[in-house]
C-alpha positions, 0 to 999 in steps of 0.5 A: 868403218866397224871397229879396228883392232889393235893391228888397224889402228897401228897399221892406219896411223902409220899410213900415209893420207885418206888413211892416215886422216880418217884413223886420226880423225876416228881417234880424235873424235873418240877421245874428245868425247870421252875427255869430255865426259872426264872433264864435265862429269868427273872433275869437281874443280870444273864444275863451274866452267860452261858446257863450251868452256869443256868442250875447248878444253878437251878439245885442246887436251886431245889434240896434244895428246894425238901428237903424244900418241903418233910419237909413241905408237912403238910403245904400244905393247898390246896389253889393252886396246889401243884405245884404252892406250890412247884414253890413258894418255889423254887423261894423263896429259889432261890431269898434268896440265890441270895441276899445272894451272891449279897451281900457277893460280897460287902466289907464294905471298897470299900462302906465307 
């Protein structure tokens, strides 16, 4: 399929079967591709994960960021595309969950 508008990717993602699983493939694909990026390309406290380590990573930030997505869909106000909307998430979820995991790894007995 040629790109969607904003519209089709509403209206696809609120459908029900082929159609539902063929926008929510798209969309997946689109965003582990450029979470994958993010995290290779854009994060230096990553640098010395493997290529796969990444790819697991995005992998699992994009598919809490879908179900984050489907439970938003009437937020969507149309301001940008709907895939920027959806990337903006993702990224979100990705740097929240990060931080998360930076700072589990501190003990407060090697701080004090």
């Amino acid at each position: 399929m040629t790109e969607r508008t904003n519209e089709q990717w509403l209206a696809d993602l609120r459908a029900e079967g082929e159609r539902r699983s063929s926008a929510l493939e798209a969309l997946r694909a689109r965003l582990e591709r450029g979470m994958f990026y993010f995290l290779r390309n854009d994060r230096s406290d990553l640098l010395d994960r493997s290529s796969d380590d990444l790819q697991h990573m995005a992998q699992d930030f994009v598919q809490d960021a879908l179900l984050k997505v489907l439970e938003n869909l009437d937020t969507f106000r149309g301001e940008s595309q709907f895939t920027t909307w959806a990337a903006k998430i993702t990224t979100r979820l990705a740097i929240s969950e990060l931080r998360r995991i930076r700072y589990r790894d501190y003990s407060l007995e090697g701080i004090t």
